[in-house]
C-alpha positions in Angstrom: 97.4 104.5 96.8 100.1 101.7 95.6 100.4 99.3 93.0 101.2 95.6 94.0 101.9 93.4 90.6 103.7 90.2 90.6 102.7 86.4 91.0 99.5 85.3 92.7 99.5 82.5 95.1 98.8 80.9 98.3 95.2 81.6 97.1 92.4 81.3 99.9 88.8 82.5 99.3 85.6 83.1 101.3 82.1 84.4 101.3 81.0 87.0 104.2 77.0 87.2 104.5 75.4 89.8 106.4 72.0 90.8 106.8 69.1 88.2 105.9 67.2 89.3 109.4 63.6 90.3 109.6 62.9 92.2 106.3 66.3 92.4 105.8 68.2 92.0 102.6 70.8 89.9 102.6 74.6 90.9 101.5 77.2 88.6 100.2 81.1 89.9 99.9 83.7 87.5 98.3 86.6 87.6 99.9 90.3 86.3 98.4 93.7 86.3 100.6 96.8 85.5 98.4 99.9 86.4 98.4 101.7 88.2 95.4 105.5 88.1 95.4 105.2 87.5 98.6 103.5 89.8 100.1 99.9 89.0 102.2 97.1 90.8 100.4 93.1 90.8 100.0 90.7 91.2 97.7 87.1 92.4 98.8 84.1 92.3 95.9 80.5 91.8 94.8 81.8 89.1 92.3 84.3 86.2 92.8 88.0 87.6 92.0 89.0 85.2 89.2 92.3 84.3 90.1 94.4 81.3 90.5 98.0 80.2 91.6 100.8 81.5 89.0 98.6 84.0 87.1 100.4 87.4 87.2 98.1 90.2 88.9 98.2 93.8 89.5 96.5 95.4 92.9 96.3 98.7 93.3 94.9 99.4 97.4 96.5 100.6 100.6 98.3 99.2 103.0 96.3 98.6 106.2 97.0 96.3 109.6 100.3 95.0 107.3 98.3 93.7 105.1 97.8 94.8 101.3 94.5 95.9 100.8 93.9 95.7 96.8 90.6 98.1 95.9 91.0 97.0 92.0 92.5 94.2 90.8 93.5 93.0 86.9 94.3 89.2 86.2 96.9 90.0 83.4 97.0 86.2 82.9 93.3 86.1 82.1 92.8 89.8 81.7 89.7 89.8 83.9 89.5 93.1 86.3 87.5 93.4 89.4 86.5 96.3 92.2 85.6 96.3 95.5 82.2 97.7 94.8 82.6 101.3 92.6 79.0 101.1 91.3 77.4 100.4 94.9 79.3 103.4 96.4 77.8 105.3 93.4 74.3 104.2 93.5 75.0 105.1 97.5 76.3 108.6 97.2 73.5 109.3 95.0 70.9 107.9 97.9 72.4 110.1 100.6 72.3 113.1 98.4 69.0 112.2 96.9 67.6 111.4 101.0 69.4 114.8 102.3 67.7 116.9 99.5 64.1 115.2 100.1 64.4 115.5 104.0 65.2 119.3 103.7 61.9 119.7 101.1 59.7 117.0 102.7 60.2 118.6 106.1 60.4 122.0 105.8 57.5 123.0 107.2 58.4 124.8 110.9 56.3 122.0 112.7 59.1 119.8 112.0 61.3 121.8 113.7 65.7 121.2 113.5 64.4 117.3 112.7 64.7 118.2 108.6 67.7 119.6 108.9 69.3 116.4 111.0 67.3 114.1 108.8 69.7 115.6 105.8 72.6 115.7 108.0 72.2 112.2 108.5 72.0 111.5 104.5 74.4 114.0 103.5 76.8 112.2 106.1 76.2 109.2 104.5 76.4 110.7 100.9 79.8 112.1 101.8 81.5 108.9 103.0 80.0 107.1 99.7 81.7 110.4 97.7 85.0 109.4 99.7 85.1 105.4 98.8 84.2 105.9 95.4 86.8 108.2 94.8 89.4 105.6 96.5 88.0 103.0 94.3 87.7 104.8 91.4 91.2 105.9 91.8 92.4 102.1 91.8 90.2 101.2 88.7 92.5 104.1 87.0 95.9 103.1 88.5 95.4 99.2 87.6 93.7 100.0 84.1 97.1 101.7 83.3 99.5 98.6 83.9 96.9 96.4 81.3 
C-alpha cells in the first residue's frame, strides 16, 4: 500500500452502471481519473469523489497496469474523504459468512448429500475475498486518515 499526495488535476469523471436486468438491482460506481503531481491515478466509489483542479489530495492505493489505484482518498483542500466501498465489502463478508453457516445448518440433513457443504464453500469463498478487500480498504482509510 502507498501514499500518493500532491496537486489534483487533469480531472475526468464517469459513472459505470451495471446490472438493471430482469429482477436485477442496478449498481452505479463513480469513477474519477486525475492526475496528482503528475502521476495518472483513479478513484473508484459509491459517492462522487469531491475533488477539483488545484485542491491538494492524498491517495493511498496500489499501483496496478501503471496506473495509481487510490482505495481512500482525503481532499485536504476541502477535507472531504472518500473509499472505494469499505462498508459494502463489510455488509458482504458478513453475507458470505452468514450464507456458509446457514447452508451447512439448513442442509445438513444426509439427503442433501456434499451439496451443504459446497453450498458453504461457495459463501465462505465469497466471505473470504470480502475479508481480503476490506482489509485493503480499511488499510487505506488508516494510511490517508494519518496525513489529515
Amino acid at each position: 500500500m502507498q501514499l500518493l499526495t500532491g496537486q489534483a488535476s487533469s480531472i475526468r469523471s464517469t459513472v459505470t452502471v451495471s446490472g438493471g436486468g430482469r429482477d436485477s438491482a442496478v449498481s452505479t460506481k463513480h469513477v474519477v481519473l486525475l492526475k496528482v503531481n503528475g502521476r495518472q491515478a483513479m478513484i473508484e466509489s459509491d459517492t462522487p469523489p469531491m475533488i477539483e483542479d488545484g485542491e491538494i489530495v492524498v491517495l493511498a492505493g496500489v499501483e496496478q497496469s501503471g496506473a495509481f489505484q487510490a482505495l481512500a482518498y482525503m481532499n485536504k483542500s476541502t477535507g472531504v474523504s472518500g473509499d472505494a466501498g469499505l462498508s459494502g465489502s463489510q455488509i458482504s463478508t458478513a453475507i458470505g459468512l452468514a450464507g456458509g453457516v446457514f447452508a451447512l445448518v439448513a442442509f445438513s440433513d444426509s439427503f442433501f448429500g456434499v451439496f451443504s457443504k459446497l453450498l458453504a464453500l461457495a459463501f465462505f469463498g465469497f466471505g473470504a475475498y470480502h475479508i481480503y478487500e476490506a482489509s485493503r480498504i480499511s488499510s487505506a482509510v488508516s494510511m490517508v486518515s494519518r496525513e489529515a
